[in-house]
N, C-alpha and C positions, 0 to 999 in steps of 0.2 A: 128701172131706175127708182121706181118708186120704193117700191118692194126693199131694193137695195138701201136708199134714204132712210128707210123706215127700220132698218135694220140696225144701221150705225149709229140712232138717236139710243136704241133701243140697248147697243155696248158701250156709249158712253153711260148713261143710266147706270148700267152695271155699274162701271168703273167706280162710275160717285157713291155708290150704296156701298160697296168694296171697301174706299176708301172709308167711308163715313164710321163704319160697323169695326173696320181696327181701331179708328179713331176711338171710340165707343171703348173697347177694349183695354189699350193701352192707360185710359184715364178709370176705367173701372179696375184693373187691377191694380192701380195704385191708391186709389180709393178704398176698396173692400180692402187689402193689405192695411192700413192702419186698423179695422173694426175687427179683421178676425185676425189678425196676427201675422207673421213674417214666417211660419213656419211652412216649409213646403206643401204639406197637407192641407193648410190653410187656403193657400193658393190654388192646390188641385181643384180643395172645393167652389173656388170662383172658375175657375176651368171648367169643372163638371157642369156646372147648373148654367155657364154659357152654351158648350154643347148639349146640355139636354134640353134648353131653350129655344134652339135654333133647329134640334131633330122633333120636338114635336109640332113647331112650326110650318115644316118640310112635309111631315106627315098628313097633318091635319088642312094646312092652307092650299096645299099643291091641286087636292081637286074639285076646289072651289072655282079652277078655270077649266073643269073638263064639263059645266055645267052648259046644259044650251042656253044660248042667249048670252053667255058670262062674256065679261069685256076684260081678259086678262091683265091687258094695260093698267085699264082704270080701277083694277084691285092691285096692280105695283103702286100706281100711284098713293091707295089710302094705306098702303102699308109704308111707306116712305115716311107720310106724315104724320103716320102712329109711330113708327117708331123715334120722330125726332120730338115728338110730347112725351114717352115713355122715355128717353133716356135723359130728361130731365130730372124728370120723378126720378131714375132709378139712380142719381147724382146726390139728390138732396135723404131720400128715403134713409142711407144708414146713420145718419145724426138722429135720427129718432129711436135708432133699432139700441143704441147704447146702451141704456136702461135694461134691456129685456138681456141683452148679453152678459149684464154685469151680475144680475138676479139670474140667469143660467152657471156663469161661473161660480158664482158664490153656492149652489146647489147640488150641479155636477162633477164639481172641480173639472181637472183637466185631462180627462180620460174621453174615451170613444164617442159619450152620448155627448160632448163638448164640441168632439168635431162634429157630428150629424146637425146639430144644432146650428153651429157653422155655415154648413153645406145649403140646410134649410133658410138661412137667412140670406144664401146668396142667389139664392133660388125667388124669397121674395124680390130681393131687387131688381134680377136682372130677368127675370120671367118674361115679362109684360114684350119688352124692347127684342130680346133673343128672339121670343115667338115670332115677330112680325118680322124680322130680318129671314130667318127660318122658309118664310115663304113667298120670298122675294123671286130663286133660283126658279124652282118648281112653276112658278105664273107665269114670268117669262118665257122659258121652255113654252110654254102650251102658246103662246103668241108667232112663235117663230118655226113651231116644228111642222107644221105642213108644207110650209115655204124651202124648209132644207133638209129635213127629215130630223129625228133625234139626236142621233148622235152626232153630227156635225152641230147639231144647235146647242145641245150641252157642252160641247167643245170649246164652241165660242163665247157663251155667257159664261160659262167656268172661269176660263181663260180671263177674258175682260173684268169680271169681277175679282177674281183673284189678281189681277195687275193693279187694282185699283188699293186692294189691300196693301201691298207691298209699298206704294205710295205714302197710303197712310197710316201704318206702321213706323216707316222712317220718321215722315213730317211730323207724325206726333211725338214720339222717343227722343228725336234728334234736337228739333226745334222748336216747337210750339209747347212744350209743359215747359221744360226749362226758360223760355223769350215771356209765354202768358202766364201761366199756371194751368190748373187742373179747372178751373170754370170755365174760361175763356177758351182754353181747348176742345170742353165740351161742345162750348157754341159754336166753334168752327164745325164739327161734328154733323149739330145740328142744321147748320148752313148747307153744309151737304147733300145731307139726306133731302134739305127742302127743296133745292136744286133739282135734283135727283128726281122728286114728285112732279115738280114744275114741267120737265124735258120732258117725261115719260108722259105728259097729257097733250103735248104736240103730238105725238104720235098719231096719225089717223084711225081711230078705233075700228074692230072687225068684232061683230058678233060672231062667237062659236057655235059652227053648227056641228052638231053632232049625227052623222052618219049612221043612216036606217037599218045596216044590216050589224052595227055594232051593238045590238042587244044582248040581252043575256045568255039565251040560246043560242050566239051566234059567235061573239067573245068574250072572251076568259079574261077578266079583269086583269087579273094578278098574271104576272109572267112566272116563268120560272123560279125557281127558288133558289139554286144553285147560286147567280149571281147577288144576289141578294143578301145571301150569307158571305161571300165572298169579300160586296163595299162593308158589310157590318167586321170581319175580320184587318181587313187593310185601316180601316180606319182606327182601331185599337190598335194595332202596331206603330200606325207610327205618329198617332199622338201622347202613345204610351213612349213610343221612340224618342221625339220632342222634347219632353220633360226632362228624360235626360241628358238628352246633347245640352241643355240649356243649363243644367246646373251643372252638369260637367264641364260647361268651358266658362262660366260665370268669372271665376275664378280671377281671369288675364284678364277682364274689362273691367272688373268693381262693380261699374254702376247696374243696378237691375234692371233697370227699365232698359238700357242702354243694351245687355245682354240679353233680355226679349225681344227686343224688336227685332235687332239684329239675326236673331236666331228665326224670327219670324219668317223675315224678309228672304231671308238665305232659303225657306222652306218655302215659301210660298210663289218666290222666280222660280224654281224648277216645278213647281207645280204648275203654275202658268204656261210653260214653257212645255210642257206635257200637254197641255187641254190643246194650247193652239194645235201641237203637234197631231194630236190623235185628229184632231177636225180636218186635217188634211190626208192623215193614211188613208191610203187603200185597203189596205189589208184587214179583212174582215175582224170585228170586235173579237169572235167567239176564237180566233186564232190567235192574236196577240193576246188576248188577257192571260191564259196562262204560263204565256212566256216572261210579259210584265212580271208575275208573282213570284217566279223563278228567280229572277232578276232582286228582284226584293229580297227574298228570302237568304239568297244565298252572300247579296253584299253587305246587309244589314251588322252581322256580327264585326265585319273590317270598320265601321266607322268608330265604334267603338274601341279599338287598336288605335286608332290616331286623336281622335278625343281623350285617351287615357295617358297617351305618349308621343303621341306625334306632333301636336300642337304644342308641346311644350317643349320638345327637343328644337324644333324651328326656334319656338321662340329667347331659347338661349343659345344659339350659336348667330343669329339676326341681332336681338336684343333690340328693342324697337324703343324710340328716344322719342318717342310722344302718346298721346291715347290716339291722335287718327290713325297714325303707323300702328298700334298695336290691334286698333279695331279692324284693321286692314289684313294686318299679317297673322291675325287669328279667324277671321270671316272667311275672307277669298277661297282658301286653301280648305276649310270647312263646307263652304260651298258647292268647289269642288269634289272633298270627299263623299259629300250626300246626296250631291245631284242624281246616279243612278236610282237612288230609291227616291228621292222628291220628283226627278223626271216620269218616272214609270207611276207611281203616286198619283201624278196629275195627268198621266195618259188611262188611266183606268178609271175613272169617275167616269169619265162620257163612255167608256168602253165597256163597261157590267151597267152603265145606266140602258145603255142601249139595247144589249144581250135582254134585261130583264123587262123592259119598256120597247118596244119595238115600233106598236101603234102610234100616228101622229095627235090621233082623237082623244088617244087617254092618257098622252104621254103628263100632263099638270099632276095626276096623282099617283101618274108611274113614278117618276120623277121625281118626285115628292115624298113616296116611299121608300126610293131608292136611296135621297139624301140625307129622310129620315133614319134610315138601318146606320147608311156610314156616321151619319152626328153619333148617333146612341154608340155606336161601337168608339169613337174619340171619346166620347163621354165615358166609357168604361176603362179605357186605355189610360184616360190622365189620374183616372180616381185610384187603378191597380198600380200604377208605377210607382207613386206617392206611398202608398198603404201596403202596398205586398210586395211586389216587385225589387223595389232598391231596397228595402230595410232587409229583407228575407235572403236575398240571391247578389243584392248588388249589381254594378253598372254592369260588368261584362256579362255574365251568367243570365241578366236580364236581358239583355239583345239578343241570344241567344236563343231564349225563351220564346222571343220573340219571330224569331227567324220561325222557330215551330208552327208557331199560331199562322204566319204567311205562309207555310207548306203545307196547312189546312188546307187554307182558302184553295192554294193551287189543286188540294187533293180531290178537291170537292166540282173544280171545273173541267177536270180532265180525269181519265183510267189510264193513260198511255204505260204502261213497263217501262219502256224504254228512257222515257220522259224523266220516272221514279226513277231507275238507276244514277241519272247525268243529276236530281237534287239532292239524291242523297250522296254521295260526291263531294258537290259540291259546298252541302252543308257539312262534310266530316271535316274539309280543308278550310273552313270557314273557323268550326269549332278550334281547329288546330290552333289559329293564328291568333285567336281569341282567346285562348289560356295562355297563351305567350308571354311568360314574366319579365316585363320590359319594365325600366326604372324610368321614371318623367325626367330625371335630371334635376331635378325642385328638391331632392334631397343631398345635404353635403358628403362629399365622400367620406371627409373627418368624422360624421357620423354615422350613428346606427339606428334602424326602426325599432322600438322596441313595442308601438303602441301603431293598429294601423286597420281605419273601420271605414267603408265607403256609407254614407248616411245619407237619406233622401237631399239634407241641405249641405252636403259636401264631404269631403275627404277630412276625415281628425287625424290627424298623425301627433304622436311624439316620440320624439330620436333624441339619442344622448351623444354626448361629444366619445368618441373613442379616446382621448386621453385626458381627460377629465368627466367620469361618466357621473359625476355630482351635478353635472350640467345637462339638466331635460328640457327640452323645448318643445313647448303644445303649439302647432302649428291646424288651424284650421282651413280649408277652402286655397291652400298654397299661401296664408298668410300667419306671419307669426303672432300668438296671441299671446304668449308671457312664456317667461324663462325662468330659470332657478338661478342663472348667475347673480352674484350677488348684487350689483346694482338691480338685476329686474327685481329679488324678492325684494329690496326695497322701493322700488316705485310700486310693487304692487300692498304693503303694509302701509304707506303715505296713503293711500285711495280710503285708508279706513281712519287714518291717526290725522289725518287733517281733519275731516269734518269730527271725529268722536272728541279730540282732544278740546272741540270747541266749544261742546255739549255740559253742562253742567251735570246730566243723570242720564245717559245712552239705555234706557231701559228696553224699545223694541226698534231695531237695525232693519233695514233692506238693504240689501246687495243686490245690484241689478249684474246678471253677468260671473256664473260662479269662474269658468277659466280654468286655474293650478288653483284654484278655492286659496289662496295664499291672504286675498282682503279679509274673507269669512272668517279664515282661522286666527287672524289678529282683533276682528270685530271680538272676538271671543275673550278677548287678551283681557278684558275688561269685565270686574265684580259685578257691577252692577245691571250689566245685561243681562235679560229675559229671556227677549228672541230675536232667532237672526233669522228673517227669512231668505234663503238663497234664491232670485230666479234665473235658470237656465235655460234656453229654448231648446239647447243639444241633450240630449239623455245618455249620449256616446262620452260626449268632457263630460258627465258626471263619473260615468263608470270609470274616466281614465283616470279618475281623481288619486286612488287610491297608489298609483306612480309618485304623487305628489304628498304623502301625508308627512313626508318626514319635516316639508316644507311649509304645510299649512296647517303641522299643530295640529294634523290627525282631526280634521276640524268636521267629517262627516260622523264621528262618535260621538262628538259634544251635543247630549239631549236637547239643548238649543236650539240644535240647525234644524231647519225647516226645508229641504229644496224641493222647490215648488219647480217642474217640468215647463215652460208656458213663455209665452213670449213677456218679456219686461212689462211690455204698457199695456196688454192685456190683465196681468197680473192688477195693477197700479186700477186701473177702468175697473175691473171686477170685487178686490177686497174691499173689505169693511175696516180690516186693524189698520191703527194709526202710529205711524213712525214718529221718532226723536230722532232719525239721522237715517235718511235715502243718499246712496252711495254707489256709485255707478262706473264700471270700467271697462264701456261697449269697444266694441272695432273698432280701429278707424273709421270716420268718417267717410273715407273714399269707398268702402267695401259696402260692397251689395246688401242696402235692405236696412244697412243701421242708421240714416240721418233721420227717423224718424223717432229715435233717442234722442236728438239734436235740435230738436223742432217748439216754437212756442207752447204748440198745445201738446206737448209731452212734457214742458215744465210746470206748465200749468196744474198739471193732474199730478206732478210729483207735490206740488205746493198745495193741493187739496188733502191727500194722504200723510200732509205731517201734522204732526200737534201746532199748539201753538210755541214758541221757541226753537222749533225741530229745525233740524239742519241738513241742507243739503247739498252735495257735492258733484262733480262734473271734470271726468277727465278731459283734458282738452293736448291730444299733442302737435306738438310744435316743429315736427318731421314729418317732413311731405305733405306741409299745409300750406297754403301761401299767404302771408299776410292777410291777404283780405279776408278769406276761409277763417282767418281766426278770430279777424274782428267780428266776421258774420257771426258767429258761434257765443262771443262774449255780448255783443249787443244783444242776444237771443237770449241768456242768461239774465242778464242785469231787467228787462224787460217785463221778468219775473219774479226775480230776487233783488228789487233797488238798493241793497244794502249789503253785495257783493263783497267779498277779496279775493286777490287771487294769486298763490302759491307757486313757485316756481322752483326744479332742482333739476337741473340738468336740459333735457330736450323733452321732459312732458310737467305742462303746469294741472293745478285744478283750479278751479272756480269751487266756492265756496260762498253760499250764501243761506236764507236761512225765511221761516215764517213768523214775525213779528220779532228777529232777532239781530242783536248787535255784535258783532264779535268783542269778547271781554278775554284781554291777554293772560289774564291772572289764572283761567281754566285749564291754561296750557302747564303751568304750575301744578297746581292740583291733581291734574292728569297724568303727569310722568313721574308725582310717588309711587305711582303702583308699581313693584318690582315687574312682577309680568310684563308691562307697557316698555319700561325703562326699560329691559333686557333685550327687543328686538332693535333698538336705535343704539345700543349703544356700541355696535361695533364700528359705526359709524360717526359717532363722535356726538349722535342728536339725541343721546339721553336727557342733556341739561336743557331747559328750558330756553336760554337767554342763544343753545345756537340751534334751536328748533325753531324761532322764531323769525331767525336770520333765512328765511326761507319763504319768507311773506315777501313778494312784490309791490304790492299797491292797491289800493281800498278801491270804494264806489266812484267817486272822482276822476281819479288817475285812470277806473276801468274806463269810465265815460268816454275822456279823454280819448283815449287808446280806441274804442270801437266806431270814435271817428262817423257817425252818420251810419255806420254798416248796415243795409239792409238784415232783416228780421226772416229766419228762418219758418217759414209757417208749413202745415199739411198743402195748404193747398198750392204755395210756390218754395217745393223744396229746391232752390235753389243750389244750397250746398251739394245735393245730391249729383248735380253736376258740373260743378268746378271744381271740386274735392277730387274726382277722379285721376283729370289734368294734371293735378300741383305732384301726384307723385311719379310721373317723368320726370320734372324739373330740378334741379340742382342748386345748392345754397339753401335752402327755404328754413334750414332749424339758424343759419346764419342771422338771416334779416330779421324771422319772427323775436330773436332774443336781444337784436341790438335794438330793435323798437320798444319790447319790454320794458329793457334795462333805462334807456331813455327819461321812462317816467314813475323809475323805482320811487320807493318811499317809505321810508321804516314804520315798521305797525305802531300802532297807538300806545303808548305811555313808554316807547323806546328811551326815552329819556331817563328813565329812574331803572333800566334794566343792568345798567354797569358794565365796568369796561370790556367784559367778557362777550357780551352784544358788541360791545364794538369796536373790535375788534372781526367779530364772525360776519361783521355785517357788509365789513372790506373786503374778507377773504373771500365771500360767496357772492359777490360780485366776479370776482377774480376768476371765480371758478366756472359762474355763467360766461365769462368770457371765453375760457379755456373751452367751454364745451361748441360754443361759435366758431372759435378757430379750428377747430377739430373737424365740423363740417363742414369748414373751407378747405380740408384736408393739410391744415400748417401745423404740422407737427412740432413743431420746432417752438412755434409761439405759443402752443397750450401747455407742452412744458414747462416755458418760462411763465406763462400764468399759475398756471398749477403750483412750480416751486414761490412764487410769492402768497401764494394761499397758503400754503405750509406754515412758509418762516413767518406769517401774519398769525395766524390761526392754529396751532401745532394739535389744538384740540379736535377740529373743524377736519375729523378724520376721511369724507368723504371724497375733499381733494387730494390726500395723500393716496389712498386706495387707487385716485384716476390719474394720479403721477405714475406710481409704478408700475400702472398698466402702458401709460406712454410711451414713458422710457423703453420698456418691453417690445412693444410694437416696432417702436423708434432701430430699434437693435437689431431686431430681424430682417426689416428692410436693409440696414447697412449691412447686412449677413449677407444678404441675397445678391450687393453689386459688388460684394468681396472686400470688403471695409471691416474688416477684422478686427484692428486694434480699437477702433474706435465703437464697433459693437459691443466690444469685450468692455469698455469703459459706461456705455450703459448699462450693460446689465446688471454692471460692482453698483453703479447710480441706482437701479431701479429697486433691486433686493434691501438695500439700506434704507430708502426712503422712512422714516419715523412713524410707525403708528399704519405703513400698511398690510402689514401682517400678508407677506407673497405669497401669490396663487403655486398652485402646483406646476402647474405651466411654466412659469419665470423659473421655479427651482430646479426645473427640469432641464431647461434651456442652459443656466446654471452649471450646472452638474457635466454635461457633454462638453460644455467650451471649456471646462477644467480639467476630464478627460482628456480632453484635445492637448492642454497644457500642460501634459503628464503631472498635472495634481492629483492622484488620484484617492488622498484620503478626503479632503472639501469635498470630491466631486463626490464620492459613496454618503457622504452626511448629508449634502443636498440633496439627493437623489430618497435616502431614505426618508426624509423632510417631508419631501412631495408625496411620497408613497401613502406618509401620516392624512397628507390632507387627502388624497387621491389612491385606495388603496387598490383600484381595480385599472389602475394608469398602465395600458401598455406600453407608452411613452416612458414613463419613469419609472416602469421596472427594467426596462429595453438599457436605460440611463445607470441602473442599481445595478444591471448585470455586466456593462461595459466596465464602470470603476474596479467591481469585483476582480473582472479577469484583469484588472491593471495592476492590484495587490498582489496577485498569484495564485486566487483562490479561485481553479480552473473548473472544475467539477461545480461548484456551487457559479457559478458566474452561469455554466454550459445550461442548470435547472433552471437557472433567471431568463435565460432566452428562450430557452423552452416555454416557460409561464407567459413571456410578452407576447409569442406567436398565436401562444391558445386565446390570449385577452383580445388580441388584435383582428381575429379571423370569427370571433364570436357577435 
């Protein structure tokens, strides 16, 4: 009984160092993430230098309990309470390392000896704390292994401490950084661990004695070597594996941390679930391990098949109407796909620990060795997937790869023929199913790929509309990042003409976030700029840039541009040049890794790198945010910039504020003689000054007002980072964000002397904020009727005629679709005419076939060839040009036009 008591003080212990050491984790990788950057690599290297922390820890501390006289216990204990004094230090440590990072970047830019440098800094931090956690497993072991032998005792402290993990994994990801922050989480951590120290000195101590015939001459230190290499291979499989189930399913949860832990958690129950298991098999180590490896090797390539496509086929035919449903209906099913190799995974740690350590007397530095090998081998695994692996071969090819490296390990435990035949087998059927071109369903069928790269930090795609292929869309991580229709290029040319047009001499530009490079290439629009530095964290959107020049002004030729490779705020932390106008047009907020764009001390550092007057700017959209999320965001703003305004057109506003600067409306003036400048706005009606200005919401004041108390987004309680996620299940949110706006409109400064042309646009665009309200209440019917009073108000104020005849358009189809004909046919005469909207190809298309239909068939060939003008690669409205043709009689030349739409349509 005793022995027994002594034992379950000794798996709680675990559990609480378990927990403690994710805890430990979860807040240091949000931590290092802001010092070394958001880019995957960046990350590996907080990964590496945690598992190479914890493998020489293992190494080196494990046979400090094979010593006679050692009190294994009472060395768990002073490792508990070193590590909860070191993962203080290793909390506060990177606010000093800033400095040394910023004089690195500025000397090796941002190439290779950037990342080493990186790696090396995350090695100072987390060193001290990893080491002493490292040789937690290994002391323990040597306390317990005479009493149950090894491998039943790595079974169980595995086991228990990895359940502990699992605990605080969740507790930290889920609840405690979002409820506390990132300090106060640590001290729950640190509570832990001291917990942890406290229980483990209950324990009744036993000096170890060390066994007279275990000398040198008598035993062989070292076991075997086979298994040994075997935990160093399993362990680079499948923390190399890890990396990227995690950013391959990042993607359906948005939030990072939220997609780590989860990912953690899912890995580390079947690891668990594996250690208890093997501490109860029979069945001798040296027989199952290489069935284990088998078993790995051969499933490993299938998870990869449903993280690629499986997960996202579920999740659009379910469609999950929350984040816990989504974290649910993407985890569960994940779970179970990987349990076979996270089960086997965690039945092979006690199972090569034991094969390789057998003795109870040396088991501390058997042990130790052994979890030494497996660290080092994770440690190599998360550094090769990041660096070689995904960028080189990619997700599938890399699983695969993988499967190889665990057909080693199996090669290396067993000779059987028999054995080889049934892997290799099962790896051909494996590979099979793994080259398998399955579509996620994430792409529209309307579309085509034409642009498609899997990158360490996600999938870049961009596909163009099949019948409108002037329409590209760069879609990152399964989200959309900008379009070429014509409203996105103008929301993406406002991201540059709001803050520039506010600037009196824009001489040197940042653009944080190149995208469709569409901001960059209008920053350019402008004489008097120098330099635009671009920074982009992807190298993949730069390459695809060149899809895009027709759009952004060819904007990577202009000797100007600078794109600087690097994460934003590293970029901002590290240069020396000083901006006139920082310009920013990150992800959504909801999407993994970007609220730290969002955050005080990322405005801060933007208000450090501008001159004095310099200006800076701040997308903020008003889709899929929810109110509060936006006050958070504006009060985060103004907190920095006291002397704010903030811009609104449609569903995405900017914030706009400035370093010793007042906004002066007259520059907006000045700014739009530039032909160049004039030329991008004016299809939209925002060439003139008096209705560019008609776009201004409301100053410092009104922002006040509006952010309402809102809590302050900071590093260390990224809040937004998780209620951003939430708000995009929810429905209505660009509704209520805009009637709240509107509420506390307010015409910019000297509106009074701007003439009745202001105001006039100042009613319409009103009119049209509404329409765009009604629209996400889905009331068609009432943003027409806003829209058409913007018109007849404003005939100049082209923006809401462009989104009338898109209305109407839409409006028409639907009534198509429940057989409402004549009154389809009467919107669409409505939609085509609207004044000053110059029709999409689309509408002329649509056009053209109801007139067909109406045996008109010279309108419908002149429509049709209309569309063709705008859209000359439209299988749609050549399909439309060939139908009229054969309605005239011109059989043969109609019969090539369908020929032509079949080839456009199938390409």
């Amino acid at each position: 009984m005793i022995v027994r008591a002594r034992a379950h003080l000794l798996y709680l212990t675990l559990f609480l160092s378990g927990a403690a050491g994710l805890v430990y984790e979860v807040v240091w990788f949000r931590r290092l993430s802001l010092l070394l950057g958001g880019t995957s690599q960046a990350l590996s290297a907080v990964l590496a230098a945690f598992m190479g922390g914890m493998a020489l820890g293992s190494r080196l501390l494990g046979p400090l309990a094979d010593r006679r006289g050692a009190r294994p216990v009472r060395i768990y204990a002073l490792l508990q309470f070193g590590t909860m004094v070191s993962a203080l230090a290793a909390f506060v440590l990177p606010q000093f390392l800033e400095p040394l990072f910023s004089s690195a970047y500025r000397s090796l830019g941002s190439g290779p000896l950037l990342v080493l440098a990186r790696f090396m800094a995350a090695v100072a931090v987390m060193g001290i704390p990893t080491f002493m956690m490292g040789g937690t497993l290994p002391v323990l072991t040597r306390s317990l292994a005479e009493q149950k032998g090894v491998g039943r005792s790595v079974a169980s402290l595995y086991g228990w401490n990895t359940a502990g993990a699992v605990v605080g994994t969740l507790a930290a990801g889920f609840v405690m950084v979002p409820r506390f922050g990132l300090l106060r989480t640590l001290t729950v951590g640190m509570a832990l661990s001291a917990v942890a120290g406290v229980v483990s000195l209950l324990v009744r101590f036993r000096r170890v004695k060390v066994a007279s015939v275990a000398g040198p001459e008598t035993y062989r230190e070292r076991g075997p070597r086979a298994p040994l290499v075997a935990g160093f291979l399993v362990g680079m499989a499948v923390l190399a594996a890890e990396v990227m189930w995690t950013t391959g399913l990042v993607s359906g949860i948005y939030n990072n941390i939220y997609a780590v832990s989860t990912m953690l958690a899912a890995v580390l129950v079947g690891i668990a679930l594996g250690s208890w298991w093997a501490g109860r098999s029979e069945v001798p180590a040296g027989r199952r391990s290489p069935v284990l490896l088998l078993v790995m090797a051969a499933w490993l390539p299938l998870t990869g098949v449903y993280i690629r496509t499986g997960a996202d086929m579920v999740e659009s035919v379910i469609g999950p109407a929350s984040l816990p449903a989504a974290l649910l209906l993407r985890y569960v099913p994940v779970f179970l796909i990987l349990l076979p190799v996270t089960l086997s995974s965690g039945m092979l740690f006690p199972s090569l620990s034991k094969m390789y350590s057998p003795r109870p007397e040396r088991s501390g530095g058997g042990v130790g060795r052994f979890a030494a090998a497996n660290t080092l081998g994770a440690l190599v695994g998360s550094v090769a997937a990041s660096f070689l692996l995904l960028p080189l071969a990619g997700r599938r090819l890399s699983l695969l790869l993988l499967s190889l490296v665990l057909l080693a390990g199996w090669s290396i435990l067993t000779r059987g023929r028999r054995l080889r035949m049934v892997a290799v087998i099962a790896l051909l059927v494996c590979a099979g199913a793994t080259f398998l071109r399955l579509d996620s369903g994430r792409v529209d069928p309307d579309r085509r790929v034409v642009f498609r790269e899997d990158t360490p930090e996600g999938e870049v795609l961009v596909t163009q509309s099949r019948d409108a292929p002037s329409s590209l869309r760069l879609v990152i991580r399964d989200s959309q990042a900008s379009t070429t229709t014509p409203e996105g290029c103008l929301k993406n040319r406002l991201m540059a003409y709001f803050p520039m047009l506010l600037h009196p001499n824009p001489e040197n530009v940042s653009v944080i976030c190149f995208g469709t490079g569409i901001t960059v290439g209008t920053a350019c629009r402008f004489g008097e700029v120098r330099l635009v530095d671009c920074v982009e964290i992807s190298s993949t959107v730069v390459e695809a840039a060149s899809l895009f020049s027709r759009y952004n002004h060819d904007a990577l030729s202009d000797p100007r541009v600078r794109v600087i490779v690097e994460d934003g705020r590293n970029h901002l932390l590290g240069t020396r040049t000083r901006y006139d106008v920082i310009t920013e047009e990150p992800m959504h907020p909801a999407l993994a890794g970007v609220v730290s764009l969002y955050s005080l001390e990322y405005y801060q550092l933007c208000r450090d790198r501008l001159r004095s007057g310099g200006v800076m700017a701040q997308w903020l959209p008003l889709y899929d945010m929810s109110p509060g999320d936006c006050r958070m965001v504006v009060s985060t703003f103004l907190e920095v910039f006291p002397r704010s305004t903030m811009w609104v057109l449609g569903r995405d506003a900017m914030l706009v504020g400035g370093k010793n600067w007042t906004m002066d409306p007259t520059r907006v003036f000045e700014g739009l003689q530039e032909e160049r400048v004039a030329e991008d706005l004016r299809r939209f009606g925002l060439d003139a000054p008096e209705r560019f200005l008609a776009c201004y919401v409301m100053g410092p004041e009104r922002m006040r007002a509006f952010a309402a108390d809102a809590p302050v987004v900071s590093d260390d309680r990224p809040v937004l980072e998780y209620t951003a996620p939430a708000a995009v299940f929810r429905q209505g949110l660009s509704e209520k964000n805009l009637e709240s706006i509107l509420e506390l409109r307010e015409p910019p400064p000297g509106a009074d002397t701007l003439g009745p042309v202001f105001d006039r646009t100042w009613v319409a665009a009103e009119l049209f904020h509404r329409a765009v309200a009604a629209r996400a209440g889905m009331n068609l019917s009432r943003e027409a009727e806003l829209l058409k009073a913007a018109v007849d108000t404003a005939p100049g104020f082209l923006v809401a005629a462009h989104r009338l005849s898109e209305s109407l358009h839409q409006s028409s189809r639907i009534l198509l679709g429940r057989g409402e004909s004549a009154l389809a046919w009467r919107l669409l005469k409505r939609a085509v005419a609207v004044p000053g909207s110059r029709p999409s190809a689309s509408l002329l298309t649509d056009l053209s076939l109801f007139e067909s239909a109406l045996d008109m068939w010279d309108s419908a060939r002149r429509h049709a060839e209309m569309a063709l003008r705008k859209e000359p690669l439209s299988a749609a409205a050549t399909r439309a040009l060939a139908r009229a043709t054969m309605g005239i009689g011109r059989t043969e030349e109609a019969k090539a036009l369908f020929e032509r739409a079949d080839s456009l349509s199938t390409n």
